[in-house]
VOBA-1610 file (N, C-alpha, C; in pm, whole numbers, padded with zeros to 5 digits, always signed):
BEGIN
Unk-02077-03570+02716Unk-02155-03544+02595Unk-02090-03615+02476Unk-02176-03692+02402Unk-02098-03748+02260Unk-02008-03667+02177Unk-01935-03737+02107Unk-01865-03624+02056Unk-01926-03535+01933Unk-02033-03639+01889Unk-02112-03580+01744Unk-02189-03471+01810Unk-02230-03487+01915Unk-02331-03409+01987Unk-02283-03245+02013Unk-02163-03291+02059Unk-02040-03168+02125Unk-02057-03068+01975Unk-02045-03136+01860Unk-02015-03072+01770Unk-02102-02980+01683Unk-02250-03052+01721Unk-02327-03000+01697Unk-02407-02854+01745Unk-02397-02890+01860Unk-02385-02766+01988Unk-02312-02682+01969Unk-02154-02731+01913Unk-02065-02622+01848Unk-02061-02527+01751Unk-02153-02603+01677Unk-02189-02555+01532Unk-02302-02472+01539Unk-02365-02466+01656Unk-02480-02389+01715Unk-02427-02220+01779Unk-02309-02279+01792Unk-02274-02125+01859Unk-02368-02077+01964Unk-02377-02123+02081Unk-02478-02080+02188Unk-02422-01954+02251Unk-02321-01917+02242Unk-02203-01790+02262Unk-02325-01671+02210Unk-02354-01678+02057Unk-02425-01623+01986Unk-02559-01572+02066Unk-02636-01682+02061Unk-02762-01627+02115Unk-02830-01508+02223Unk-02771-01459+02323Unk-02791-01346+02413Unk-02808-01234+02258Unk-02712-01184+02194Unk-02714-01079+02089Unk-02848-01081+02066Unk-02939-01231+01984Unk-03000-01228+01918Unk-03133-01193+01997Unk-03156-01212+02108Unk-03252-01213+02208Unk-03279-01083+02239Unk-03158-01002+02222Unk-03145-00826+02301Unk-03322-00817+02211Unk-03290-00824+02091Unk-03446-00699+02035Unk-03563-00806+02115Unk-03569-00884+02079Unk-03701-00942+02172Unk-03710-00881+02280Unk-03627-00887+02354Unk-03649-00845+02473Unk-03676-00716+02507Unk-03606-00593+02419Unk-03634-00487+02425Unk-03775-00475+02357Unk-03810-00501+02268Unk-03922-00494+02200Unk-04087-00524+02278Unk-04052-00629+02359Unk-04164-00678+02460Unk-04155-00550+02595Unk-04008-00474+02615Unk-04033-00362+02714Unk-04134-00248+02682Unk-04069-00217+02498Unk-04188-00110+02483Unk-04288-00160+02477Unk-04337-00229+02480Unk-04499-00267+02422Unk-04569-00280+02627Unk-04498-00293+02696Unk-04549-00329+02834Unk-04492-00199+02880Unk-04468-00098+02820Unk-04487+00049+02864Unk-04592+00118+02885Unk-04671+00081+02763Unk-04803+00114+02701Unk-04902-00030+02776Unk-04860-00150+02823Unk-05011-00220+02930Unk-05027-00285+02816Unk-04902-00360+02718Unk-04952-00488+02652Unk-04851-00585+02718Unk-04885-00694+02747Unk-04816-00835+02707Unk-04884-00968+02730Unk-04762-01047+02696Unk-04893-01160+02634Unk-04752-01296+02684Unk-04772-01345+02779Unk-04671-01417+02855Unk-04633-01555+02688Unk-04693-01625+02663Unk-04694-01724+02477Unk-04611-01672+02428Unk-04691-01527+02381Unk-04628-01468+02254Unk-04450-01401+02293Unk-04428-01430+02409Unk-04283-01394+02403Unk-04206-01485+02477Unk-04267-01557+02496Unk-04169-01743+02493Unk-04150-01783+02323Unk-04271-01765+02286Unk-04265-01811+02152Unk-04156-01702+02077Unk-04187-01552+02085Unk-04065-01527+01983Unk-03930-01547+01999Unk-03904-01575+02145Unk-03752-01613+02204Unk-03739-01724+02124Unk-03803-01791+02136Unk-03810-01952+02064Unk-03756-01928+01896Unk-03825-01887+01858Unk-03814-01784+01683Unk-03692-01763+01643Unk-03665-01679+01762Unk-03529-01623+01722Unk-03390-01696+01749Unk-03424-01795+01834Unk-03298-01900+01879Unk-03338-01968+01721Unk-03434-02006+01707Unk-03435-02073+01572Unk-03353-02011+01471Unk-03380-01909+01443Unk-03316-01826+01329Unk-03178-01782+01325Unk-03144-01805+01442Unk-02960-01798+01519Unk-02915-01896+01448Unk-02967-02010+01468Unk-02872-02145+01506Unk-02896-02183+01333Unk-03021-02116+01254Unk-03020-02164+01138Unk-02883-02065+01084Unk-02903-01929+01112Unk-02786-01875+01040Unk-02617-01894+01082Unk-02606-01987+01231Unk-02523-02009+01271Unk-02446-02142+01150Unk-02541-02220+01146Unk-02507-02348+01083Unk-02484-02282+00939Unk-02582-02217+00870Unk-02556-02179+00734Unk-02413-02090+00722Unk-02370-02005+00807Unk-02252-01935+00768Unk-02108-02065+00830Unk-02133-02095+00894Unk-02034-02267+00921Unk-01994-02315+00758Unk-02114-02349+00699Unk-02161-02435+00593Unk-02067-02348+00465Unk-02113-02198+00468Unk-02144-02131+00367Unk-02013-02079+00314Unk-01891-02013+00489Unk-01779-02015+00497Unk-01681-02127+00460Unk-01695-02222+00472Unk-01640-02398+00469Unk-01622-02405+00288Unk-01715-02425+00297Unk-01686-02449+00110Unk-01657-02342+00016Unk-01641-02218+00085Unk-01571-02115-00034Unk-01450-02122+00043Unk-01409-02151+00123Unk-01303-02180+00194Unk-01219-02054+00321Unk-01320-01978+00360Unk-01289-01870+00423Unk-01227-01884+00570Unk-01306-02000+00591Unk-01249-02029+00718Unk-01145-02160+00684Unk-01024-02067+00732Unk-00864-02164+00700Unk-00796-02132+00792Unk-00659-02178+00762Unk-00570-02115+00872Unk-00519-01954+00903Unk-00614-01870+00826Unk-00543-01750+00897Unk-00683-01700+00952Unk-00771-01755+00945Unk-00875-01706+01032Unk-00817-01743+01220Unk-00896-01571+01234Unk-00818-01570+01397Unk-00942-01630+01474Unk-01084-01605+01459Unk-01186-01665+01577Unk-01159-01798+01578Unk-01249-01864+01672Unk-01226-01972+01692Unk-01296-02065+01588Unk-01224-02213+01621Unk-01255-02280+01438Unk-01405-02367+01440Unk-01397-02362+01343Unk-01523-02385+01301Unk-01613-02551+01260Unk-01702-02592+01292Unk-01683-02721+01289Unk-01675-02798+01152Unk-01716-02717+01026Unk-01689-02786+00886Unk-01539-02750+00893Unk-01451-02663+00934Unk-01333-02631+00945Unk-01236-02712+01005Unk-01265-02744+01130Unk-01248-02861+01186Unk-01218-03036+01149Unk-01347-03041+01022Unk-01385-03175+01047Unk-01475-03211+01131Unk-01519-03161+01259Unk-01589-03240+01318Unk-01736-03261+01249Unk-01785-03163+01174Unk-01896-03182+01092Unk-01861-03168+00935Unk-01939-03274+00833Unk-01904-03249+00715Unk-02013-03153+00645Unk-01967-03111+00499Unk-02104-03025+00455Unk-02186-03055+00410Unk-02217-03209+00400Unk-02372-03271+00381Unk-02419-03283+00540Unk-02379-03301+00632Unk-02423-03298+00755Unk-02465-03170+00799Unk-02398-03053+00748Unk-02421-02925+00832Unk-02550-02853+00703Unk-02537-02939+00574Unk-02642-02910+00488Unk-02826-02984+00511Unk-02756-03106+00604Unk-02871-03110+00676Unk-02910-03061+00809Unk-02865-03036+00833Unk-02837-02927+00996Unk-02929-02834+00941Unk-02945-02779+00847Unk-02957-02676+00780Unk-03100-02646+00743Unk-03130-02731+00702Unk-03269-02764+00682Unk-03353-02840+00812Unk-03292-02909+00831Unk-03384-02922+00997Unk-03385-02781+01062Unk-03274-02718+01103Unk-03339-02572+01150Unk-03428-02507+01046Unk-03383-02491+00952Unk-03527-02408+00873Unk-03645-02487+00906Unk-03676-02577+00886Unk-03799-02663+00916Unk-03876-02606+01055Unk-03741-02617+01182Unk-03809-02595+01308Unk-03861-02430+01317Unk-03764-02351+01224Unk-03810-02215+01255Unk-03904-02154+01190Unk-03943-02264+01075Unk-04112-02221+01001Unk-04239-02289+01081Unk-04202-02358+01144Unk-04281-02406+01272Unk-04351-02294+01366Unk-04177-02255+01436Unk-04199-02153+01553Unk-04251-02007+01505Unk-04247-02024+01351Unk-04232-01852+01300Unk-04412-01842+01309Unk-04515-01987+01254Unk-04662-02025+01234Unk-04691-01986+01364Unk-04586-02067+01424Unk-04706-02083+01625Unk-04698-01883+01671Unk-04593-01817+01649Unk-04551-01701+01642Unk-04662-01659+01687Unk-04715-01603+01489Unk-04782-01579+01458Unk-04947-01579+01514Unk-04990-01757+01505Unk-05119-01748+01535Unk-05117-01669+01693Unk-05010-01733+01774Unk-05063-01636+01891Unk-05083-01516+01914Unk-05029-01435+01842Unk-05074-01307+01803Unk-05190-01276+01767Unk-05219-01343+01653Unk-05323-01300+01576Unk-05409-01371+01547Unk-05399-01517+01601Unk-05559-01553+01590Unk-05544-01621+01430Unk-05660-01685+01385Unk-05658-01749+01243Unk-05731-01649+01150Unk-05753-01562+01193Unk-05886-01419+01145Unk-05784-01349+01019Unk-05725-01298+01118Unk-05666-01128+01096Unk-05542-01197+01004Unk-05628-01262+00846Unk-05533-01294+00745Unk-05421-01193+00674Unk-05451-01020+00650Unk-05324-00933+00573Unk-05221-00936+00710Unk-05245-00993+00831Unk-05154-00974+00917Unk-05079-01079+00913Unk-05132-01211+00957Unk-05058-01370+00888Unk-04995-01344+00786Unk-05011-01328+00689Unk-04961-01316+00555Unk-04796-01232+00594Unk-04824-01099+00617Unk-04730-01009+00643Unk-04581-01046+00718Unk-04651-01087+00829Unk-04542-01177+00892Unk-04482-01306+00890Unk-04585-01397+00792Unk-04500-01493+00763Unk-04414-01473+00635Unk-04429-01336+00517Unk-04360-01323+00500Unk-04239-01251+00535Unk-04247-01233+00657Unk-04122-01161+00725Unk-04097-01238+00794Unk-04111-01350+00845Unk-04035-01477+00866Unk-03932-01492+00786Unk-04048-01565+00656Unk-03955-01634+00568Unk-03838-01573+00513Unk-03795-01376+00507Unk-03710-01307+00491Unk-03636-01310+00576Unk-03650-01349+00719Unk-03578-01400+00831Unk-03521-01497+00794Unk-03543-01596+00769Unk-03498-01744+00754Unk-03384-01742+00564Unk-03425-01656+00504Unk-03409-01661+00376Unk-03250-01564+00432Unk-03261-01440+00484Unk-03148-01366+00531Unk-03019-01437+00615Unk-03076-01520+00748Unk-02984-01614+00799Unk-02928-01709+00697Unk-02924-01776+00601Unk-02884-01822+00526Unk-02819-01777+00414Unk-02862-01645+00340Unk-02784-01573+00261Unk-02649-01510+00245Unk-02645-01515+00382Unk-02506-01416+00435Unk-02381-01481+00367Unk-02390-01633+00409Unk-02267-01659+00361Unk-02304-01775+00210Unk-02378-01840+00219Unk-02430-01912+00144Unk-02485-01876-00025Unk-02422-01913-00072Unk-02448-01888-00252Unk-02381-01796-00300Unk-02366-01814-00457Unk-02232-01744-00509Unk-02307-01587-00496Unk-02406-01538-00480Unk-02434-01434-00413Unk-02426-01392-00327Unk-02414-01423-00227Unk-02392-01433-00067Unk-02374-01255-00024Unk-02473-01202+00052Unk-02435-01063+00069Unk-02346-00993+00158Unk-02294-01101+00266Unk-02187-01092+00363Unk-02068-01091+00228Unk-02080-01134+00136Unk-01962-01108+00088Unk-01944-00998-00004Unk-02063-00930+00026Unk-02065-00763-00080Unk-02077-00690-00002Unk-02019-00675+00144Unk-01994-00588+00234Unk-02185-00525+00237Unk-02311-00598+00270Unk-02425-00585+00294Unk-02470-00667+00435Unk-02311-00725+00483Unk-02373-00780+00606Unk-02453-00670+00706Unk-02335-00555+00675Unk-02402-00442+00857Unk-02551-00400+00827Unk-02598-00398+00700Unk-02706-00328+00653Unk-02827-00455+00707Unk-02788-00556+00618Unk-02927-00649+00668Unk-02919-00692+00858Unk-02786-00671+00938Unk-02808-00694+01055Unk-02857-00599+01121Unk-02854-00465+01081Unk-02938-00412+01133Unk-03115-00347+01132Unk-03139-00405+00972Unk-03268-00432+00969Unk-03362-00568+01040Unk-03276-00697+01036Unk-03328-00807+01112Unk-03291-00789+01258Unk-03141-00760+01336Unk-03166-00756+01441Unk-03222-00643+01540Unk-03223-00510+01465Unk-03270-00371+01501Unk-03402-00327+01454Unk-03444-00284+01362Unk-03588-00266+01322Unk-03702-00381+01319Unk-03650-00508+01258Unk-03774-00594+01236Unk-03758-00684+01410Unk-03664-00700+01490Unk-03676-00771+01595Unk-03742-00659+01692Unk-03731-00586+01698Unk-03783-00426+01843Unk-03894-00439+01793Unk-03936-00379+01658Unk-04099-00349+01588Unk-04151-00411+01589Unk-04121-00524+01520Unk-04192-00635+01490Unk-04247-00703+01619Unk-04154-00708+01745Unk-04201-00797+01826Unk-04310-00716+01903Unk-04257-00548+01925Unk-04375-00474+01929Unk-04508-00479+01965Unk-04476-00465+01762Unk-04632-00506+01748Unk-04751-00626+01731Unk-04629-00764+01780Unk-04698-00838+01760Unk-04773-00837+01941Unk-04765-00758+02024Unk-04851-00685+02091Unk-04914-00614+02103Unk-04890-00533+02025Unk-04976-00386+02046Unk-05066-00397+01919Unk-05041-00471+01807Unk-05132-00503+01726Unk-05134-00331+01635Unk-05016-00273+01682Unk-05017-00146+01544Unk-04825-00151+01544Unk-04817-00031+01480Unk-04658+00003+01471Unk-04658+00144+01539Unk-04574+00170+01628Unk-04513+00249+01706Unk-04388+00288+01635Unk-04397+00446+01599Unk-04311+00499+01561Unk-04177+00503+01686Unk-04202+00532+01814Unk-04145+00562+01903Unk-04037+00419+01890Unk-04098+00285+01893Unk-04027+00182+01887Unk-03883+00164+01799Unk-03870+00284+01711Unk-03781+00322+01591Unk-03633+00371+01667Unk-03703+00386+01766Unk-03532+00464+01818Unk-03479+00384+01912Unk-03534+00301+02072Unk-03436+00177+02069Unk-03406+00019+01951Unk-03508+00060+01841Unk-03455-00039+01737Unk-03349+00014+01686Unk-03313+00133+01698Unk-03191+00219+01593Unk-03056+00158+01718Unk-03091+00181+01803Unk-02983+00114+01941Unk-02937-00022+01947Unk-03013-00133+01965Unk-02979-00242+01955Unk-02920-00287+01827Unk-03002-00168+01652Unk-02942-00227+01533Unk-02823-00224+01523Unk-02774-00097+01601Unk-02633-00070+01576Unk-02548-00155+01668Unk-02559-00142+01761Unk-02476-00239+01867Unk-02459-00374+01823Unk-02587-00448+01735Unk-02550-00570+01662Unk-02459-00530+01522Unk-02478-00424+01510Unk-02336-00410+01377Unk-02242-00400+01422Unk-02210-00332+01551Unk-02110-00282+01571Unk-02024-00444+01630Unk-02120-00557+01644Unk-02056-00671+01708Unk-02020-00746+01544Unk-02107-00701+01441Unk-02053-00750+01362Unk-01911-00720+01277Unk-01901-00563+01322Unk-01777-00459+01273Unk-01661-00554+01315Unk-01696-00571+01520Unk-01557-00565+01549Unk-01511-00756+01483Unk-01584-00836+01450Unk-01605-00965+01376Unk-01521-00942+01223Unk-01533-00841+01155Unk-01460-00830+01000Unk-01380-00710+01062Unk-01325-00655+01144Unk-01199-00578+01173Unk-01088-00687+01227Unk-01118-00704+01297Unk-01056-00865+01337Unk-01026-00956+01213Unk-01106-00980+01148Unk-01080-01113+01022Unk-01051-01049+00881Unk-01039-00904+00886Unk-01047-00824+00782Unk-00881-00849+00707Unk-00798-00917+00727Unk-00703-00945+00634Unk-00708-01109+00550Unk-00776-01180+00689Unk-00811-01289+00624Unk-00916-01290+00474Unk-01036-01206+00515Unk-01139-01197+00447Unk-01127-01162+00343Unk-00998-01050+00318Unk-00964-00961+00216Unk-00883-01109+00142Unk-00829-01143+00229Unk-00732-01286+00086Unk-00821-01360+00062Unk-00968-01400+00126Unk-01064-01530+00086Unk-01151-01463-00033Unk-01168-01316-00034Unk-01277-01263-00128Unk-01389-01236-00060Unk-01385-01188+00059Unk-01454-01146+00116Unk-01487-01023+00122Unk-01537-00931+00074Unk-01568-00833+00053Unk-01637-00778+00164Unk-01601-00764+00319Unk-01690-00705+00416Unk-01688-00539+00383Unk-01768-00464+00490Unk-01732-00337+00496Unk-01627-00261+00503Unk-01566-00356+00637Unk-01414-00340+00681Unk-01338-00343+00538Unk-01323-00451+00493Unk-01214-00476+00387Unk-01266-00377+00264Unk-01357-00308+00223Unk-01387-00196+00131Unk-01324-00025+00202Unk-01372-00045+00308Unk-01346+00060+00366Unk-01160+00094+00469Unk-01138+00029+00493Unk-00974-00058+00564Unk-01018-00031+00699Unk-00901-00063+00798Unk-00895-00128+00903Unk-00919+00008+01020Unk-00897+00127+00966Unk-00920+00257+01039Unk-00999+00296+01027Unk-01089+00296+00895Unk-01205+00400+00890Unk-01318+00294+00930Unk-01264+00132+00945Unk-01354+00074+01010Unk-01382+00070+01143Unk-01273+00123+01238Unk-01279+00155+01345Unk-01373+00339+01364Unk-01323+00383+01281Unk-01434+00515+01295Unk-01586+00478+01305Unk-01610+00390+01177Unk-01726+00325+01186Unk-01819+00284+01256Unk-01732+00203+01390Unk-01730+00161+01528Unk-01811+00258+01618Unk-01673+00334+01595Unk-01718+00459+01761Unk-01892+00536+01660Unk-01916+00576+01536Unk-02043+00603+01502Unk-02167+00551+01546Unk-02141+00398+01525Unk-02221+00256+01565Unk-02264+00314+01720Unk-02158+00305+01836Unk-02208+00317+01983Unk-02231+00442+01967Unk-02223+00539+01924Unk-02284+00667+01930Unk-02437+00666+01943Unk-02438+00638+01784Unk-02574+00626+01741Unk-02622+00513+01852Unk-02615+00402+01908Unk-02697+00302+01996Unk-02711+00379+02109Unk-02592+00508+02142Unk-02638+00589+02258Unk-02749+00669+02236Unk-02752+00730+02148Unk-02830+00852+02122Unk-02997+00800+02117Unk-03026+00654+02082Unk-03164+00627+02047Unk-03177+00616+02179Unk-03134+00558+02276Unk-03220+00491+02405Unk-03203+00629+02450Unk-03161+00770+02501Unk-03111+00870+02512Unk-03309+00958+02456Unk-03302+00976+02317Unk-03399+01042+02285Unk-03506+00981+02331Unk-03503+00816+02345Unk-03591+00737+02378Unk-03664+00823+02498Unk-03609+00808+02631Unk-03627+00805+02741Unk-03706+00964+02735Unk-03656+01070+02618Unk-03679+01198+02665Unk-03851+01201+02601Unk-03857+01135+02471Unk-03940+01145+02380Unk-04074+01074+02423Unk-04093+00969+02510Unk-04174+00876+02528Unk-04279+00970+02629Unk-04405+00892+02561Unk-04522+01005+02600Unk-04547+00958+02744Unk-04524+00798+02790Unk-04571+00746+02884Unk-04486+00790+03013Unk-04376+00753+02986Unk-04268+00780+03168Unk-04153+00762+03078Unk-04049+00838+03177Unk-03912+00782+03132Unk-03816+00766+03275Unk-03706+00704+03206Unk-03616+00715+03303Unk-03434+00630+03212Unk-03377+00654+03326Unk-03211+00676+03233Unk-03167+00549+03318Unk-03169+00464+03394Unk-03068+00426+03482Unk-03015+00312+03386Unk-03087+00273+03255Unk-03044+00176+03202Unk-02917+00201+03096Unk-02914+00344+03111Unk-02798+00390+03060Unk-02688+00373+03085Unk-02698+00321+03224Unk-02522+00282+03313Unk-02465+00191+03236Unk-02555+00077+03188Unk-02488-00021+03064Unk-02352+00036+02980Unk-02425+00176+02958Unk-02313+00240+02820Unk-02158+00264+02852Unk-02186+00246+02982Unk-02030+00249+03089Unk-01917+00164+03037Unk-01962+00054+03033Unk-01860-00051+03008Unk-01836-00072+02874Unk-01936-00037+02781Unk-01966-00026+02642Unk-01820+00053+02610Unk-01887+00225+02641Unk-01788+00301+02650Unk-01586+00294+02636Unk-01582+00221+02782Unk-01496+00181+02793Unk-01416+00131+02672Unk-01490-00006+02683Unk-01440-00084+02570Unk-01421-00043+02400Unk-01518+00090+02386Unk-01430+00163+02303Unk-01336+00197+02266Unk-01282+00269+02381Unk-01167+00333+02415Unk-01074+00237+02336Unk-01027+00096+02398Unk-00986-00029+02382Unk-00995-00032+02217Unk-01094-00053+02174Unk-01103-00068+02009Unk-01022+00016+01964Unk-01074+00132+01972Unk-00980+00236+01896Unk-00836+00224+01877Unk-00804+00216+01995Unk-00641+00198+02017Unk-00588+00087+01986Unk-00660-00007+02003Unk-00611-00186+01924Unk-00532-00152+01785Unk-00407-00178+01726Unk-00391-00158+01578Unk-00366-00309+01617Unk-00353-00401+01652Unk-00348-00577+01622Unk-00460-00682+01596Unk-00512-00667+01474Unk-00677-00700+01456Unk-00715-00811+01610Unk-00576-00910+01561Unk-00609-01053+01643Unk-00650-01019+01811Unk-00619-00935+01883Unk-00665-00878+01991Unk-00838-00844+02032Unk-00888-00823+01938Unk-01012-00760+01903Unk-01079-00898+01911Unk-01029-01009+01915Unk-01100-01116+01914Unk-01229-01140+02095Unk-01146-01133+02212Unk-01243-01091+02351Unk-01348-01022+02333Unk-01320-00905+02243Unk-01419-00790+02244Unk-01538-00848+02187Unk-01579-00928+02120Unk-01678-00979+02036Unk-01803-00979+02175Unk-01714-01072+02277Unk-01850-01168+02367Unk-01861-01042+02465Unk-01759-00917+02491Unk-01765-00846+02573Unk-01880-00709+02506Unk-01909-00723+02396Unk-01984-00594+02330Unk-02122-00678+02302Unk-02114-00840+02287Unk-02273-00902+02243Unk-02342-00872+02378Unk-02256-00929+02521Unk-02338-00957+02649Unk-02361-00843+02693Unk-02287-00712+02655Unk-02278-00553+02676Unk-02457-00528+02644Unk-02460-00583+02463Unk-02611-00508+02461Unk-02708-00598+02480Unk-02728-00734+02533Unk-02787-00845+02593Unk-02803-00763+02719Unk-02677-00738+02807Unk-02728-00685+02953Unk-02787-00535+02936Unk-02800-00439+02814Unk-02874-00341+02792Unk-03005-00365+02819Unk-03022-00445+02730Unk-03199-00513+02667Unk-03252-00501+02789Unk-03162-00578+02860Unk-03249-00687+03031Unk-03260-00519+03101Unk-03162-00465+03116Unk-03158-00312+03180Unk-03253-00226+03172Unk-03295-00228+03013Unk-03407-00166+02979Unk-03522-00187+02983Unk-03572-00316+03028Unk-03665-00378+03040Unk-03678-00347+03200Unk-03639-00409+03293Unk-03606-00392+03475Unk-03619-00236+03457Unk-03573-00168+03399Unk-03615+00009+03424Unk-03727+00023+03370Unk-03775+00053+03272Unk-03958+00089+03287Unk-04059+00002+03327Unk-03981-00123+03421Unk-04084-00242+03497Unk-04103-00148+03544Unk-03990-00141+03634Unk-03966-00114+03779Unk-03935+00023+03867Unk-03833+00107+03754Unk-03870+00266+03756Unk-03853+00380+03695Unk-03980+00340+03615Unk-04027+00470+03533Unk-04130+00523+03656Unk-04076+00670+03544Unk-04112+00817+03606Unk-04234+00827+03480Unk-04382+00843+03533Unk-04484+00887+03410Unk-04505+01032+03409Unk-04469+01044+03299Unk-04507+01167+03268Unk-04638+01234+03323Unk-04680+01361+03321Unk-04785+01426+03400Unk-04880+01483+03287
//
């Protein structure tokens, strides 16, 4: 592979993407609980959401780089404006070619859903696109930047928990499902909680760059309390889920929480941030292999209610 190429791919963070996929994927289970799906419309939002990864992948590269966060005491791995291998007019056009492609995929989304008709619905969601696309970029990017006012856990779990489960939903079922609220409350948290163990880990660096995460407002213990709340709460939604659902239920996708679990344990007891670094890909693919779990169980065996 070229080396510009290598770098680009790098700067993509493909590591990333499974996380971002969990709500799609869960989101298309509930809706084919209830006898919707629509084979397009969920190629296309996979498509969406790799878009919206790789845009917020490149923008926090970009966004980190020139306030200078990522240096030498950052412990993850380095970064390609960090590096050198990409500069920040390159990753500023990186930047905008993904936005470009993901207002593309966010249109095609859309019409397959809904047709050219059903305009307060177009409207709705392309502006919840463009809050997609506007959010991946905010985090780290501009002297506002809300990753740096400790608002990262809040907006990741409205984009990757409520608006990715609901939203994708209903771009089947063509209403909103309250029920859909409680594995969105599961996956939201499990993506915070990947973002927790991300600023518990970097939380001394962050604290000397001006980084204002949660962690660094709150310190390095009560961010670990934080943690074990996070998998609580991601237990408890798929949990009420299964009991609450009018159609069928069933638990086996719960075995996931096993290893989850585990790896709690592990957090807690970590006091060496730099350790916490494994845990990242071991808690994203944790609720990636949930999603798929949860999906293969009410294919394949749900119990319907009577």
């Amino acid at each position: 592979m070229p080396t510009k190429l290598k770098s680009w791919v790098s700067a993509a963070r493909l590591r990333t993407l499974p996380l971002s996929l969990s709500g799609i994927i869960t989101g298309t289970a509930i809706a084919k609980i209830y006898g919707y799906y629509d084979t397009s419309i969920f190629v296309a939002a996979l498509l969406t959401t790799v878009a919206f990864q790789i845009t917020s992948n490149f923008a926090n590269d970009y966004g980190d780089g020139v306030k200078g966060t990522d240096n030498e005491d950052r412990i993850g791995p380095q970064r390609a404006m960090q590096s050198g291998a990409l500069s920040a007019q390159e990753l500023k056009r990186g930047i905008w070619v993904a936005i470009g492609v993901s207002l593309i995929l966010v249109v095609l989304t859309i019409l397959l859903a809904f047709g050219w008709q059903a305009w307060p619905r177009l409207l709705v969601f392309f502006l919840l696109g463009g809050l997609s696309i506007w959010a991946a970029i905010r985090y780290t990017v501009g002297e506002q930047a809300y990753g740096y006012r400790g608002l990262g856990d809040l907006f990741v779990f409205l984009f990757f928990g409520v608006l990715a489960v609901c939203g994708t939903t209903y771009l089947y079922t063509k209403t909103f499902m309250v029920i859909s609220l409680l594995p969105a409350l599961t996956i939201g948290a499990l993506s915070v909680a990947v973002l927790n163990l991300n600023n518990l880990r970097d939380h001394l660096s962050d604290k000397k760059a001006g980084k204002n995460t949660l962690v660094v407002k709150m310190g390095y213990d009560k961010g670990k309390l934080f943690h074990v709340l996070l998998i609580l709460l991601a237990l408890l939604g798929m949990v009420l889920f299964g009991y609450l659902n009018a159609v069928c239920s069933t638990y086996w996708h719960l075995l996931v929480f096993l290893p989850i679990l585990w790896q709690l344990r592990r957090v807690w007891l970590q006091e060496e941030p730099v350790k916490l670094d494994p845990e990242l890909k071991v808690l994203a693919l944790s609720t990636f292999a949930l999603a798929l779990a949860f999906y293969m169980d009410y294919h394949y065996f749900c119990i319907f209610v009577e």
